[in-house]
C-alpha positions in Angstrom: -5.2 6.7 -24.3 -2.4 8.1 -21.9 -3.6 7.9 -18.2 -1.8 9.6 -14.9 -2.5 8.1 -11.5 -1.9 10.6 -9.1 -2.1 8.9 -5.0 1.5 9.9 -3.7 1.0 8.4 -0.2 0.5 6.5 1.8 1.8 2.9 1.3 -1.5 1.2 2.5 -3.7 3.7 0.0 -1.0 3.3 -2.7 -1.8 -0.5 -1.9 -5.7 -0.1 -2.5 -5.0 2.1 -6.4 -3.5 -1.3 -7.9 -6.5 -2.6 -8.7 -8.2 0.3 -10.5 -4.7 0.3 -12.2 -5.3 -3.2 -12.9 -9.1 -2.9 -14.0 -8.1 0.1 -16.4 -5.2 -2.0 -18.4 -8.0 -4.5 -18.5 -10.6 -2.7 -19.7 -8.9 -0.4 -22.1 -5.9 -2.6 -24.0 -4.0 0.4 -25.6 -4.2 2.4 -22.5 -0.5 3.9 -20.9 -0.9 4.5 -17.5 1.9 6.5 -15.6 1.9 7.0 -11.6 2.9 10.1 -9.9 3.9 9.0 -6.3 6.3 9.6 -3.4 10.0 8.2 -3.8 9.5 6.0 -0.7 6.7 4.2 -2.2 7.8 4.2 -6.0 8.8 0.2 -6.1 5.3 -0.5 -5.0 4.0 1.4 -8.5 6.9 -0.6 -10.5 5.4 -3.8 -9.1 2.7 -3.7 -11.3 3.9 -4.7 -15.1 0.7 -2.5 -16.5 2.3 0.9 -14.9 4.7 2.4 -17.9 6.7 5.1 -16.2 6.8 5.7 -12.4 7.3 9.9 -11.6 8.7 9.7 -8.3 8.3 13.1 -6.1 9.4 14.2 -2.6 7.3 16.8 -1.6 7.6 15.8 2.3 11.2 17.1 1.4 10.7 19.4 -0.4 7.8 21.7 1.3 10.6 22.7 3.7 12.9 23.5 1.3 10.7 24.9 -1.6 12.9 28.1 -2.7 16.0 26.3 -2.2 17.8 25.9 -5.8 18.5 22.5 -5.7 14.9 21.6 -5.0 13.2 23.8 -7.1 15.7 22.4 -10.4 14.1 18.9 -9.3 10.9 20.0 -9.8 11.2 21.5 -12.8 12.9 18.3 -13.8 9.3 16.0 -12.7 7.3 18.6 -14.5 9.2 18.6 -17.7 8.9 15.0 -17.4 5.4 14.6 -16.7 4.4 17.5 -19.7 6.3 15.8 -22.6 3.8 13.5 -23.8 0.5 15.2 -23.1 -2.1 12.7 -21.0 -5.4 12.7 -21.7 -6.6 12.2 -18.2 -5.1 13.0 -15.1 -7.2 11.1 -12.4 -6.7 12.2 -8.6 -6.7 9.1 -6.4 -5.7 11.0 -3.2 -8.5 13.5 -2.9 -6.8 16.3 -1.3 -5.3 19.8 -2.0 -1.8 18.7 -2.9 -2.8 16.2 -5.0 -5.2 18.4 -7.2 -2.3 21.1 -7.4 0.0 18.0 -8.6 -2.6 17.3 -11.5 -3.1 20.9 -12.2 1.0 21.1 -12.3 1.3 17.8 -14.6 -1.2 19.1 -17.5 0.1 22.5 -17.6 -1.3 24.1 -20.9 -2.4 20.3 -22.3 -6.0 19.6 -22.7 -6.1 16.7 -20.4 -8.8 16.1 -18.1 -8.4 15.9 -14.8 -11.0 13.6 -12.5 -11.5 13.4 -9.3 -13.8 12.9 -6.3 -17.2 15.3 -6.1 -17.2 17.3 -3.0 -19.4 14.6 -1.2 -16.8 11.9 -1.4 -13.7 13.6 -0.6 -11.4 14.2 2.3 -10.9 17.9 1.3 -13.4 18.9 -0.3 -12.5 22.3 -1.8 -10.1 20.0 -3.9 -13.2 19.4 -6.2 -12.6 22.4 -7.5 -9.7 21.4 -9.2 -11.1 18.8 -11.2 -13.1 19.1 -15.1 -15.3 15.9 -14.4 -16.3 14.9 -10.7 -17.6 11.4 -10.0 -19.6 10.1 -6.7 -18.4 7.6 -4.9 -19.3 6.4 -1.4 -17.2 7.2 1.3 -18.3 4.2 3.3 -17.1 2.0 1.0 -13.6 0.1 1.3 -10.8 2.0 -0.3 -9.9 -0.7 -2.7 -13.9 -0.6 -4.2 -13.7 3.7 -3.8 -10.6 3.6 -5.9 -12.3 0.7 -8.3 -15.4 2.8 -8.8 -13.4 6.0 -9.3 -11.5 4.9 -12.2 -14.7 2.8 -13.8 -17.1 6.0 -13.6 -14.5 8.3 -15.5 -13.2 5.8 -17.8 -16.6 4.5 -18.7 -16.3 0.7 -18.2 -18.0 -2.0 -16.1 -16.6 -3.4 -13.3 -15.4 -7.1 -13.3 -16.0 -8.5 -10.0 -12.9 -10.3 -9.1 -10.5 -7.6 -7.5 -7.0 -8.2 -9.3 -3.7 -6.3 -7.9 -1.7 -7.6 -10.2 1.4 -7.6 -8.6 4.4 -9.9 -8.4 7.6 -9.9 -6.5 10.5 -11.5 -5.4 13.8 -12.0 -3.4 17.0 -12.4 -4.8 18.4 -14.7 -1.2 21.9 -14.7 -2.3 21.6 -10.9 -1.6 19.8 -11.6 1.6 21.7 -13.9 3.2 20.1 -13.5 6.6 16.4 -14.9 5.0 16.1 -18.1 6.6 16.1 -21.0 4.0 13.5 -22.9 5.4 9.7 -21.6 5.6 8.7 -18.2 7.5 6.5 -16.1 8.9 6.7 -12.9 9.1 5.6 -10.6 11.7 4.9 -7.0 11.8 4.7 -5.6 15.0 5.6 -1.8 14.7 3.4 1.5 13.8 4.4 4.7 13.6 1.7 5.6 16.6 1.3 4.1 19.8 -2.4 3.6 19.3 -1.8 1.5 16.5 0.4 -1.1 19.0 -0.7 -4.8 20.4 0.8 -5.8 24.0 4.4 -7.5 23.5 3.3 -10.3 25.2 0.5 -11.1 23.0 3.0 -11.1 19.8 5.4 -13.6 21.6 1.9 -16.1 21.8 1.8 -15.7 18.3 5.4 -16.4 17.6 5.0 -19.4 20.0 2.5 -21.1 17.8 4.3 -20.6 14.3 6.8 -22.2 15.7 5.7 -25.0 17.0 4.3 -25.5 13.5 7.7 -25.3 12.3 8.2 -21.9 10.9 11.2 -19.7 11.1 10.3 -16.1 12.0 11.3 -12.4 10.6 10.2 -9.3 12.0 10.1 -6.2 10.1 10.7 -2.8 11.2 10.8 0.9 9.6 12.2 3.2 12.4 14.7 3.3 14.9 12.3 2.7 17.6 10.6 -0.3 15.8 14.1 -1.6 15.5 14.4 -1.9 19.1 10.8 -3.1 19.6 11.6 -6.5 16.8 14.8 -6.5 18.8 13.3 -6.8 21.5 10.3 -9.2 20.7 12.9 -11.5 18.6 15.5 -12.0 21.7 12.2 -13.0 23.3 10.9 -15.7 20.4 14.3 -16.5 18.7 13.3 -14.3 14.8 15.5 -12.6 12.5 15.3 -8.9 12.0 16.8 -7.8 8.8 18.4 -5.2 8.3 16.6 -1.7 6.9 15.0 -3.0 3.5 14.0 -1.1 0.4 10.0 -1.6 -0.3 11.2 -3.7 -3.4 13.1 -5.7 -0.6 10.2 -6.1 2.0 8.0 -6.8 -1.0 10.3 -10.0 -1.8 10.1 -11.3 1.9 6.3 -10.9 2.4 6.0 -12.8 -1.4 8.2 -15.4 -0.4 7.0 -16.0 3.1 3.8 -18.8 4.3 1.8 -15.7 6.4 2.2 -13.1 7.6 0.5 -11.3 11.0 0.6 -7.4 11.2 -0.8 -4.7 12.4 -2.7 -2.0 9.9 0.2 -1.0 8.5 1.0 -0.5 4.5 3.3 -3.5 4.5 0.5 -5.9 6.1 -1.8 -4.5 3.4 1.2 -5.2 0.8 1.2 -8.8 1.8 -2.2 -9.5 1.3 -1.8 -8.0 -2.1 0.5 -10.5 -3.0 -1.3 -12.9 -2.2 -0.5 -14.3 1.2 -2.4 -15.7 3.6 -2.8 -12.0 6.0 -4.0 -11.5 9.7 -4.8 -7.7 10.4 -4.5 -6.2 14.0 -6.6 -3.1 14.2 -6.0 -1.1 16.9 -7.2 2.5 16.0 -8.8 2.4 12.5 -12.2 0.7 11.1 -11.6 -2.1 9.0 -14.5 -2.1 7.2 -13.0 1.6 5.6 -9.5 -0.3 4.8 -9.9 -4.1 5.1 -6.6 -6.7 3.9 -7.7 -7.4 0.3 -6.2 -10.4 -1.6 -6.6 -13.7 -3.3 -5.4 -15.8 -0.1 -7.0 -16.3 3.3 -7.3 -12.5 4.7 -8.4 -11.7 8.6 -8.8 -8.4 9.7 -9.4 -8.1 13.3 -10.6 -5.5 16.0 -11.5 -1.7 15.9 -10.7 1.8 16.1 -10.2 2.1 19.9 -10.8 -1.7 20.2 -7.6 -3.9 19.6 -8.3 -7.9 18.9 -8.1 -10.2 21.9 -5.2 -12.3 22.0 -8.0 -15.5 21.5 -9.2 -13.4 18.5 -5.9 -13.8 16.8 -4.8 -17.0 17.4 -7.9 -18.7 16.1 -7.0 -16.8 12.7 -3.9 -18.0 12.7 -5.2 -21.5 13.5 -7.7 -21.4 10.2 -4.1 -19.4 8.2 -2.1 -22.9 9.5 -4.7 -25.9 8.8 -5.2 -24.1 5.0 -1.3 -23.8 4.9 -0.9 -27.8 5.9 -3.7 -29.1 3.8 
């Protein structure tokens, strides 16, 4: 059975599809599962040894663009790719009206099924449309268990109940000299919205207690004004900011690091995903709709429109310590 994924953003919901990725290479042995996705968030699809071919797109690039030449060769370059071995299903992780045109694009004249969302659980709903089989899955459920339940319904198998993302990664330190050598943190202080932010001051608490336990720190940033915010916070704490970092790179750091405290951000969901102990801020989003998901300890702390006390956080990063020490 040849399977595409298609969920082409965002880094936290590209998160969330690797364990229905997982559950489906577990569930059906011979199965080849390809993943249609965004070129920024490709290495997080290669991550996961059960993914055969990654079909990176850049539609955010190319919607301005579309009757340029150049951009119009590339696609025809994807869509030769993604038609030369016919799938039979096409499942839409994303749910909306770009998405379903991408799956309608990738079987061309095949007979592959494409599977979606029923109108009920979808973001746009018209997108239903677009799909040959529909399945209903709550929208008040956490996107990991939507995607989970998705995936299970149209493939026909039974859930298992441990969540699995299985994902490994690593970093190569003689390429990264500026990785400390000793054990870190890392921090992750910077959103693309100003909602989404936690007061300065409360950050350089936290630093102030990983360090007195020890830890170096490394402060991540996307953007040239998150750049100057870690800049900023690390003159304050004494951290390392690296320099701009692939998501293969970042996905190295958060592996090899002891914790890591962020705000709702893909890479904080990344690092609970492989497995480190997590601490979520919320700021502007429900957790219960996106909660860190992993093996290892996981907090995820406040509210939309209600940002964690500073107390809040520190006791989690007390219980992330004494489980670290022990």
């Amino acid at each position: 059975m040849r399977v595409l994924v298609v969920k082409t953003t965002s880094m936290g919901d590209v998160v969330h599809t690797l364990p229905a990725v997982s559950d489906m290479a577990q569930a059906i042995p011979q199965i080849q599962i390809d993943w249609l996705i965004e070129e920024p968030f490709a290495g997080i699809a290669r991550l996961h040894p059960k993914v055969r071919r990654v079909i990176p797109i850049q539609f955010r690039k190319w919607r301005k663009r579309f009757w340029a030449v150049d951009v119009r060769s590339l696609l025809k370059v994807r869509l030769d790719e993604l038609r030369a071995q016919p799938y039979d299903w096409i499942i839409d992780f994303q749910g909306l009206l770009k998405s379903a045109l991408f799956a309608r694009l990738a079987r061309g004249k095949s007979s592959a099924l494409i599977a979606g969302y029923d109108r009920a659980s979808i973001k746009e709903p018209f997108a239903a449309w677009f799909y040959d089989r529909k399945a209903a899955v709550s929208r008040s459920l956490p996107a990991v268990e939507r995607n989970r339940k998705l995936a299970a319904q149209h493939l026909d198998y039974l859930l298992q109940d441990q969540t699995n993302f299985g994902i490994k990664a690593a970093l190569n330190l003689q390429l990264h000299p500026w990785c400390p050598s000793s054990a870190y943190a890392v921090l992750i202080p910077a959103a693309s919205r100003i909602e989404k932010l936690w007061p300065e001051e409360y950050w350089i608490a936290v630093a102030e207690r990983l360090k007195s336990e020890g830890l170096a720190l490394v402060i991540l940033w996307g953007s040239k004004q998150e750049h100057a915010r870690a800049e900023r916070l690390a003159l304050r704490c004494t951290a390392v900011v690296p320099p701009f970092l692939t998501v293969t790179d970042v996905a190295g750091l958060l592996a090899n690091s002891r914790m890591v405290i962020g705000l709702d951000t893909g890479f904080t969901h990344l690092a609970s995903a492989l497995a480190r102990p997590t601490i979520g801020i919320y700021c502007d989003h429900d957790p219960g709709l996106a909660p860190l998901t992993g093996p290892a300890f996981t907090a995820s702390l406040g509210d939309k429109g209600s940002a964690p006390t500073k107390a809040q956080v520190l006791d989690s990063v007390e219980i992330a310590l004494q489980r670290w020490i022990s």
